[in-house]
TIMI-789588 format. One line per field, with one value per residue (C-alpha): x, y, z. Coordinates in Angstrom, 3 decimals, decimal comma. Layout:
! TIMI-789588
X	[X/...]
Y	[Y/...]
Z	[Z/...]
This chain:
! TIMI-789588
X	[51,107/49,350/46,284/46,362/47,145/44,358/41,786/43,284/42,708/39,479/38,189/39,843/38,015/34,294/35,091/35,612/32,867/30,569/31,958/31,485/28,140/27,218/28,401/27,272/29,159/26,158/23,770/20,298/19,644/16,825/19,092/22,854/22,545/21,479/24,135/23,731/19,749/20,004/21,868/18,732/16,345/17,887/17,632/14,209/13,482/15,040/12,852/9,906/10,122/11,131/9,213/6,440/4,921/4,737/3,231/0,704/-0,501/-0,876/-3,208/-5,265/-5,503/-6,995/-8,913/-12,153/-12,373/-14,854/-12,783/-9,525/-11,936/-12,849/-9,299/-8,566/-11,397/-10,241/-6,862/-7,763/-10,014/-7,414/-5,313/-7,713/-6,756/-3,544/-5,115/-6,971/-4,505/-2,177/-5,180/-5,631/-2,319/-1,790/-5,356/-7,143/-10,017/-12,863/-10,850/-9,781/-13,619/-14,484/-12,087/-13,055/-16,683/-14,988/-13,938/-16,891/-19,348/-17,116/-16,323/-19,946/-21,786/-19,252/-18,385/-15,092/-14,336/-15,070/-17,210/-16,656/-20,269/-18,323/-17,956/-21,468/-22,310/-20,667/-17,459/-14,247/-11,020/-8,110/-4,504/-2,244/1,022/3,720/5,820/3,115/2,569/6,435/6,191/3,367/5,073/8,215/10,477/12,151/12,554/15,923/17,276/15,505/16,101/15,138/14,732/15,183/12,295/10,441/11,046/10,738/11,397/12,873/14,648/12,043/9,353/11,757/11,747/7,667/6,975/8,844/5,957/3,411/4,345/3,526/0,219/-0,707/-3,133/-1,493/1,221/0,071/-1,647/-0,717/0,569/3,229/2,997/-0,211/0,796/3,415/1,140/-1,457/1,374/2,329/-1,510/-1,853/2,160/0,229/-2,999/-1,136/0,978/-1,719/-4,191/-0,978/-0,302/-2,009/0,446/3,488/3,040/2,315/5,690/7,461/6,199/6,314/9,060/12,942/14,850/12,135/14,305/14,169/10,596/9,720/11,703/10,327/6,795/7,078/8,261/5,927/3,405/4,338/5,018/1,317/-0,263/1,627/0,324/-3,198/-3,558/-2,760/-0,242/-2,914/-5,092/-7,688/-7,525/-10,097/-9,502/-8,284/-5,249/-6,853/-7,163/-10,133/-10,320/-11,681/-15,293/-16,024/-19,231/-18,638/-16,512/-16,211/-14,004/-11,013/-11,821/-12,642/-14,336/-15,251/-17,999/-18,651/-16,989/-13,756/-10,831/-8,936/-4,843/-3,185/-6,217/-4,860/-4,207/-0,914/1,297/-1,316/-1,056/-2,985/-6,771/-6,846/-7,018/-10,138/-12,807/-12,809/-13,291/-15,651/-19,046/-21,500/-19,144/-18,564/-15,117/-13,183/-15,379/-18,662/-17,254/-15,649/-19,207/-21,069/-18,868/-19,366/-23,315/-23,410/-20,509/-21,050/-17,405/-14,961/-13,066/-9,968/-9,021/-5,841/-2,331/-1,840/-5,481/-6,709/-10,747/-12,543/-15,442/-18,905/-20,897/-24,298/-23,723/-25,043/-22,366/-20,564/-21,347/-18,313/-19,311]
Y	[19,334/20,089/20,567/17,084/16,421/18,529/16,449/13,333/13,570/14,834/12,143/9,855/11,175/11,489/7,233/6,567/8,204/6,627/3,641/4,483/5,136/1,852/-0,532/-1,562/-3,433/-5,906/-5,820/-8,041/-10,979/-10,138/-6,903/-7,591/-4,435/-2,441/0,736/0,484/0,409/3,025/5,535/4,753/5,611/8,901/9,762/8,562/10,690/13,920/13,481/12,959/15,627/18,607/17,017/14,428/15,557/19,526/18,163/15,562/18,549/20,863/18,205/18,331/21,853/22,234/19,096/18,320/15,485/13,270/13,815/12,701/9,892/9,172/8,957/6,334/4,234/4,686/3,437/1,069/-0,702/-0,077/-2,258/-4,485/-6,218/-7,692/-8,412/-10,807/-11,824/-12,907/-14,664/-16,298/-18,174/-18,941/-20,662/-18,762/-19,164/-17,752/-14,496/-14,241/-14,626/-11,838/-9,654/-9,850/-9,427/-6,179/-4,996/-5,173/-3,896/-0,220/-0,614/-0,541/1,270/3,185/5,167/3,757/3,109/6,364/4,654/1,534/-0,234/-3,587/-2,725/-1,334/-5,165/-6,777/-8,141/-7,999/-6,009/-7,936/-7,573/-9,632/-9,149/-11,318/-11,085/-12,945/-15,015/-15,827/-16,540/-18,878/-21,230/-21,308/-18,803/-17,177/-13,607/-12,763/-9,431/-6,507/-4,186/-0,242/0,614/4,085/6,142/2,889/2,309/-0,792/-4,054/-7,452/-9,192/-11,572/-8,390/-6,005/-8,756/-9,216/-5,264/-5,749/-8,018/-6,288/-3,081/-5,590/-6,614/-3,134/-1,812/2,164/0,255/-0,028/3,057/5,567/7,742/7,544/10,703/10,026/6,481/8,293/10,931/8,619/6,925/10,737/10,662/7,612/8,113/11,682/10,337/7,442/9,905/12,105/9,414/8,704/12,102/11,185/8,103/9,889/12,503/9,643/8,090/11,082/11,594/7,892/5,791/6,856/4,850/5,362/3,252/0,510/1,086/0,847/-2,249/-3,832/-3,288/-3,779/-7,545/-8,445/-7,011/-9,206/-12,427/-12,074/-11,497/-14,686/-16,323/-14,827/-13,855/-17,559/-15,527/-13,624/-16,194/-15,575/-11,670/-10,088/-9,565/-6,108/-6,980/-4,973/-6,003/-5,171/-2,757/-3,824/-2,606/-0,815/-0,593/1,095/4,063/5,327/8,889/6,717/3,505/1,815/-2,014/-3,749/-5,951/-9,184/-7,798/-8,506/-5,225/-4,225/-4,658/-1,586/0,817/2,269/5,957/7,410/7,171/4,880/0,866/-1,199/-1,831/-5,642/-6,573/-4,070/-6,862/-10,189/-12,225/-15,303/-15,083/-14,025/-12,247/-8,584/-7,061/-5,365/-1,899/-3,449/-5,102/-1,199/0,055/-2,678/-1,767/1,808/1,403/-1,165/-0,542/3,653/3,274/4,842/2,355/4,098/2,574/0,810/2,892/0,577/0,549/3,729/1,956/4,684/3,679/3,007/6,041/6,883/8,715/7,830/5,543/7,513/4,865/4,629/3,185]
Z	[-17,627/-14,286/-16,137/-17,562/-13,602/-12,398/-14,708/-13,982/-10,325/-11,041/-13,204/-10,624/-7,627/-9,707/-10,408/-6,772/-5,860/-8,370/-7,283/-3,857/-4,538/-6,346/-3,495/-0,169/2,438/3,656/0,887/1,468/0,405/-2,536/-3,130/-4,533/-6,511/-3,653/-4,302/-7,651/-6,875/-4,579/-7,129/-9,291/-6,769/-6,096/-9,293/-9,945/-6,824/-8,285/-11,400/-9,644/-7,520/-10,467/-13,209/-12,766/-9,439/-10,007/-13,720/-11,579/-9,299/-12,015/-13,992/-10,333/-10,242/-13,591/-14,239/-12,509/-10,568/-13,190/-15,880/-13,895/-12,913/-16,643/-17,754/-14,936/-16,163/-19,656/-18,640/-16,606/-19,106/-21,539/-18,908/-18,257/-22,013/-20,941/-17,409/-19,301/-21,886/-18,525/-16,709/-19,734/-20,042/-16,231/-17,356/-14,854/-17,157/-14,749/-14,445/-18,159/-18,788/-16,245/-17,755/-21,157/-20,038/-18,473/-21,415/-23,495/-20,958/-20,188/-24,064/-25,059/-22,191/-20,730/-23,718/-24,755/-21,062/-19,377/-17,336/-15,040/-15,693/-15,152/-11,028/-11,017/-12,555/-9,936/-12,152/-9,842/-10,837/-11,524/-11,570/-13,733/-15,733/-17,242/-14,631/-12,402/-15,259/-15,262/-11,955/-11,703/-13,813/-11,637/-12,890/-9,909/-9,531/-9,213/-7,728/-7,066/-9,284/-9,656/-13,328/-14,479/-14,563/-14,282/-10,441/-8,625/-10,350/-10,372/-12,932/-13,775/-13,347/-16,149/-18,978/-18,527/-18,751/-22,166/-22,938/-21,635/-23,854/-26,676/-25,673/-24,718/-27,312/-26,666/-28,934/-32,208/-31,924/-34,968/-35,501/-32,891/-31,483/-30,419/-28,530/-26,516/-25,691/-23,991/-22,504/-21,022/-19,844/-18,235/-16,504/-15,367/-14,332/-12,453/-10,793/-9,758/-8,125/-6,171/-4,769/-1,414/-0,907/-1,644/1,384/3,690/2,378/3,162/6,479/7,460/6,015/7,708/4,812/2,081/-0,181/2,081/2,645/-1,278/-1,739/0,953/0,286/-3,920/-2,935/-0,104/-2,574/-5,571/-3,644/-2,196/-5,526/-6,706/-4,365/-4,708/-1,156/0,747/2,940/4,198/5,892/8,699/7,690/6,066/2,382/2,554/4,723/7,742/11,311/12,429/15,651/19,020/19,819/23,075/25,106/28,298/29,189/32,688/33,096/30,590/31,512/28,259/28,843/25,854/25,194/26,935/30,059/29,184/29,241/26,679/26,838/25,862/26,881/29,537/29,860/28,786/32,659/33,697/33,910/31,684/32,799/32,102/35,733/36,384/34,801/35,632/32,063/33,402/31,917/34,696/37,223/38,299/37,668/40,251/39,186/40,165/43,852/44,301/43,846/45,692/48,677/48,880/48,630/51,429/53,780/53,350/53,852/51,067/48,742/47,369/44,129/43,765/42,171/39,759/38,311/36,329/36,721/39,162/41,712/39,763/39,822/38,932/35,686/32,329/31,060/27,315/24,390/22,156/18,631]
């Protein structure tokens, strides 16, 4: 009888904690299912990190780095078929065209796709699925979802990978055996070209479940929208970095004589009030410098300024 008890309780405590586990008090908006998504993740996590990784480091280790580059081309142009298939019915015709041209090019002069001749010809890289295809039609996403050993999903995005396992050619390859074992290769070789991102992930992201989630829909939403999101950046997504000409002991002035907010050195206040920015005029720098040449009396430089006097040494270019 207390046995039965003992069990009871037991199998009573492992349900509330399950339960527990799959429920969240403030969920987001795009994420209903978050505890239930989160259990997913953790477990995704665990067999990533005993299985697929120590497997994806071991294929490093032993394979060189053209064949690992050879099986991503043979993948990808292997992927490149329902790219095209996609493109095709979202009547993206110039794209569908490209891709097919992809195809036969690395098909027929890359040796079965070993190669990527079709990048080397100038034909662009696509990325299409039938979620995206879904989507551009209207069909709304619905809630993100993590899928086991699949990852990051949405609704709409887990009932198009069904369909893109049917247009896959890997699928009606026989005998069976052989199908899932280039689907083993390709999970591997996908794994391994990803090694790099995963550390960065771990070092970077505080709530790494958060972080995925996050990114996967921002990611989808601009590939719906083919990049509109994105205007007046350059195509990569990257902002690109102020250039500057002159430095002076820290003082860092870009080009066109106007400073640089947030250059200043760490304890320091910003330099944006050593230069003055009307075309044609000397900055604070060259008036300190034009007083200690004519006056022979010393200028002391200002506490909240980090810009020393002008001084006859060969200015340090910064490229």
């Amino acid at each position: 009888m207390k046995t039965m008890r003992v069990r009871t309780a037991a199998l009573a405590l492992t349900a509330a904690t399950l339960a527990g586990c799959a429920t969240v008090q403030t969920p987001a908006k795009e994420d209903p299912f978050e505890g239930f998504n989160r259990t997913v993740f953790v477990f995704n996590d665990k067999v990533d990190q005993y299985a697929l990784k120590p497997v994806a480091k071991g294929y490093v280790f032993v394979t060189p780095q053209p064949v690992r580059d050879s099986v991503t081309n043979f993948f990808s142009n292997i992927g490149d078929v329902y790219i095209a298939a996609n493109n095709l019915l979202q009547l993206k015709i110039t794209d569908g065209v490209q891709d097919i041209m992809r195809i036969v090019i690395n098909t027929v002069f890359g040796v079965g796709g070993l190669f990527d001749v079709a990048t080397l010809a100038k034909l662009p890289k696509h990325t299409a699925d039938l979620g995206l295809t879904l989507g551009h039609y209207g069909v709304p996403p619905g809630p993100y979802l993590v899928l086991p050993l699949f990852g990051p999903s949405t609704v709409r995005d887990a009932v198009g990978s069904v369909g893109n396992y049917y247009v896959n050619p890997l699928s009606y390859i026989h005998p069976d055996g052989l199908s899932w074992a280039l689907y083993g290769l390709n999970i591997v070789s996908t794994r391994a070209n990803l090694l790099g991102a995963t550390d960065v992930l771990e070092n970077a992201a505080l709530d790494r479940y958060s972080f995925v989630r996050n990114a996967y829909l921002q990611r989808r939403r601009y590939l719906l929208s083919e990049g509109s999101s994105s205007a007046g950046l350059p195509d990569d997504g990257s902002v690109p970095l102020p250039k500057y000409e002159d430095v002076d002991e820290g003082a860092a002035v870009p080009a066109g004589g106007k400073a640089a907010a947030g250059a200043s050195a760490p304890g320091a206040a910003s330099a944006a009030g050593a230069a003055t920015p009307a075309s044609g005029t000397e900055g604070t720098e060259g008036t300190q410098g034009q007083d200690q040449t004519q006056g022979g009396q010393e200028t002391q430089v200002p506490a909240g300024q980090i810009v020393p006097p002008k001084l006859n040494f060969p200015a340090l270019k910064l490229r």
